[in-house]
C-alpha positions in Angstrom: -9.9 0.2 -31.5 -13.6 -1.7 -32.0 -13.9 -4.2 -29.7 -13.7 -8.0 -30.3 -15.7 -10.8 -29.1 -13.4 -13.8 -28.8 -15.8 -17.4 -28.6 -16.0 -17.6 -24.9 -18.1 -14.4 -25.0 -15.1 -12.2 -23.1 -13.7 -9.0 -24.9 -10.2 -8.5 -26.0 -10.5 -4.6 -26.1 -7.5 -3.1 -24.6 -9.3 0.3 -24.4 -11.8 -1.2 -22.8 -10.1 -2.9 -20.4 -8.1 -0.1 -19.4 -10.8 2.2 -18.9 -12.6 -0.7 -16.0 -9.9 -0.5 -14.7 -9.3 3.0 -14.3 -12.7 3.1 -13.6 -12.1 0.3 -10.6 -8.9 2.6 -9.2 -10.9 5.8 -9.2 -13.1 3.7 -6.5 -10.2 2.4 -4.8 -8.9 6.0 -4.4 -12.0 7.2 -3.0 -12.0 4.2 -0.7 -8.8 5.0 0.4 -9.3 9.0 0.8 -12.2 7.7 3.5 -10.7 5.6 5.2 -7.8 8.0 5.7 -10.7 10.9 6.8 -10.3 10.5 10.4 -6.5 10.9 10.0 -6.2 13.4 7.7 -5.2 16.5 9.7 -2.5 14.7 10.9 -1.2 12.3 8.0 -1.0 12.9 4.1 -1.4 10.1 1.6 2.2 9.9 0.8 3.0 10.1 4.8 0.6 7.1 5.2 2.5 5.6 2.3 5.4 6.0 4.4 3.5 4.9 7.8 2.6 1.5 5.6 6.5 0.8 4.3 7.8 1.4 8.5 5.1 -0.6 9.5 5.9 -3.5 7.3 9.4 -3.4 7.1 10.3 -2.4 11.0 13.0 -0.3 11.1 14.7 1.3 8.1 17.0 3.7 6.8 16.1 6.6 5.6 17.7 6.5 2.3 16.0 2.7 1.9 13.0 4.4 3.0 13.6 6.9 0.0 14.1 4.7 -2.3 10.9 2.5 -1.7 8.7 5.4 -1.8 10.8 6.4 -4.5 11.5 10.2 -3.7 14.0 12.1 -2.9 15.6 11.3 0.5 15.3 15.5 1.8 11.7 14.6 0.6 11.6 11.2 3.2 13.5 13.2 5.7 10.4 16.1 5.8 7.9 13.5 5.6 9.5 11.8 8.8 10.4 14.8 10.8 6.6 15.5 10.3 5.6 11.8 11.5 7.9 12.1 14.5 6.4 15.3 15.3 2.7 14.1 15.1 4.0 11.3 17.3 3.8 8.5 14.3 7.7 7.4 14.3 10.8 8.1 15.6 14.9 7.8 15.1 16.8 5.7 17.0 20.4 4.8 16.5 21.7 1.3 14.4 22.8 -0.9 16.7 24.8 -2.2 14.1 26.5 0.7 13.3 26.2 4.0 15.8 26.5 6.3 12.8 23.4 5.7 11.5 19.7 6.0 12.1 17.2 3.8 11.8 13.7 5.3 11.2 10.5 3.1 13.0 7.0 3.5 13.7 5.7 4.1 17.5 2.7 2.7 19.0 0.5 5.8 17.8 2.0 5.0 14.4 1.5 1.4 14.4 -2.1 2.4 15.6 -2.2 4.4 13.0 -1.9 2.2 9.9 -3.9 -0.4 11.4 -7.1 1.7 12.0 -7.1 2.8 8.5 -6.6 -0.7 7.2 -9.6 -2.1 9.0 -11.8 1.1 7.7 -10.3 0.3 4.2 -10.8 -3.4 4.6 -14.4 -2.7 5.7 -14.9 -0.9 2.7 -13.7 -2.8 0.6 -16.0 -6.3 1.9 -19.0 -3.7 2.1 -18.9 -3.9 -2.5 -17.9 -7.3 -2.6 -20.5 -8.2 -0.4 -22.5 -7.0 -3.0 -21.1 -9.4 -6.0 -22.6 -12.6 -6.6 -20.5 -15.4 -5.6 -19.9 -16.3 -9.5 -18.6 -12.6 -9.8 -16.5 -12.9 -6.7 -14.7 -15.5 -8.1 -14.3 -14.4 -11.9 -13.1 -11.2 -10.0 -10.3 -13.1 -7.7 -9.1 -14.4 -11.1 -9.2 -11.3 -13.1 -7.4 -9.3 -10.4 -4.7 -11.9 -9.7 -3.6 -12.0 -13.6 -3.7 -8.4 -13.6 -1.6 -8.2 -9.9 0.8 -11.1 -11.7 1.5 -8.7 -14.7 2.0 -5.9 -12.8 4.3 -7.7 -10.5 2.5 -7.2 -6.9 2.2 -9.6 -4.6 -0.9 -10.4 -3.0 -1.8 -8.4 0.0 -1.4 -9.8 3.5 -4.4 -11.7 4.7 -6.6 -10.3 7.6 -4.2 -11.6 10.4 -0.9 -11.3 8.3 1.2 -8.6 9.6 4.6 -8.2 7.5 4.4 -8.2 3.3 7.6 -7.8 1.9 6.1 -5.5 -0.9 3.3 -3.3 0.5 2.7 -1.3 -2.3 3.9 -2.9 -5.1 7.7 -2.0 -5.1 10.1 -5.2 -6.5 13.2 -4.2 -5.0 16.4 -6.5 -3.8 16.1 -5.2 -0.7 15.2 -7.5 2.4 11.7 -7.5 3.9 12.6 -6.6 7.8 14.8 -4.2 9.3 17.5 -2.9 7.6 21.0 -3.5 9.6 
C-alpha cells in the first residue's frame, strides 16, 4: 500500500504505521528483558506476568489468576508452585470460604515486581529524556489513541500502586482481592 500524505503533512499508511510500532515494541521488549536481567534465574517473563497481576490485584484465585494471564489453570498452578518455591508468593486459605485458596505475593515478591518496575521506568525516562519536548508531547498523544483503541488503561503513575488492568486485560472481574 503507497503511502499518503494527508494536508497536515502526517501519513495515513497502515503499513507504515504498523511497522513503528512493531519497531517501538521490539524496544520495549528489550527494555523489559533488562530490566528483568537481575531476576532472571529466578523469574520467567510469564512468572513476572504473574508476579505483576498478584501484585496489583492482592489476593486471587487461581483459576481468576488463569484466566487473566489467560492460560491454562495446571499452567498457573506450575507457574505458582514455582513462585512459592523461589519465595515470590504463597497460598493461604479464603477466609470467606475455607475450601478455597487464595494465591498472594510475599514481601520478596512484592520486592520483586517493584525493583524491576523502577529499572523499567528508568529505562524508559533514559529515551524520552532524549525527545524534544514537542516530540514528548505529539508522543503522549499518539500513544494514548493507540492505548484507547486497544482498550488499555493508562499505566499507574510513579506513586500509584493498584491498576485494575495491568497488562491490558478488560475483564468483569473486580480490581482487589477476590472473595
Amino acid at each position: 500500500m503507497p503511502e499518503r500524505e494527508d494536508p497536515a503533512g502526517t501519513t495515513d499508511d497502515v503499513d507504515l504505521v504498523t511497522r513503528s510500532v512493531l519497531t517501538a515494541s521490539r524496544l520495549l521488549v528489550a527494555v523489559s528483558a533488562q530490566s528483568l536481567a537481575e531476576v532472571e534465574e529466578r523469574v520467567t517473563l510469564p512468572q513476572f506476568r504473574m508476579l505483576v497481576v498478584l501484585s496489583t490485584r492482592g489476593a486471587t484465585k487461581l483459576v481468576t489468576l488463569a484466566d487473566l494471564l489467560q492460560v491454562a489453570p495446571s499452567t498457573a498452578m506450575r507457574m505458582i508452585d514455582r513462585l512459592i518455591a523461589a519465595g515470590l508468593a504463597d497460598r493461604r486459605p479464603n477466609p470467606a470460604n475455607r475450601r478455597e485458596t487464595l494465591l498472594q505475593l510475599t514481601e520478596e515478591g512484592h520486592r520483586t515486581v517493584a525493583d524491576v518496575t523502577t529499572r523499567r521506568r528508568a529505562a524508559i525516562a533514559a529515551i524520552v529524556q532524549r525527545l524534544s519536548p514537542t516530540q514528548r508531547s505529539a508522543l503522549v498523544k499518539a500513544l494514548a489513541a493507540f492505548n484507547e483503541a486497544g482498550g488499555e488503561p493508562l499505566a499507574p503513575a510513579r506513586d500509584d500502586t493498584v491498576s485494575p488492568h495491568p497488562l491490558g486485560w478488560t475483564t468483569g472481574l473486580p480490581a482487589t482481592g477476590d472473595a
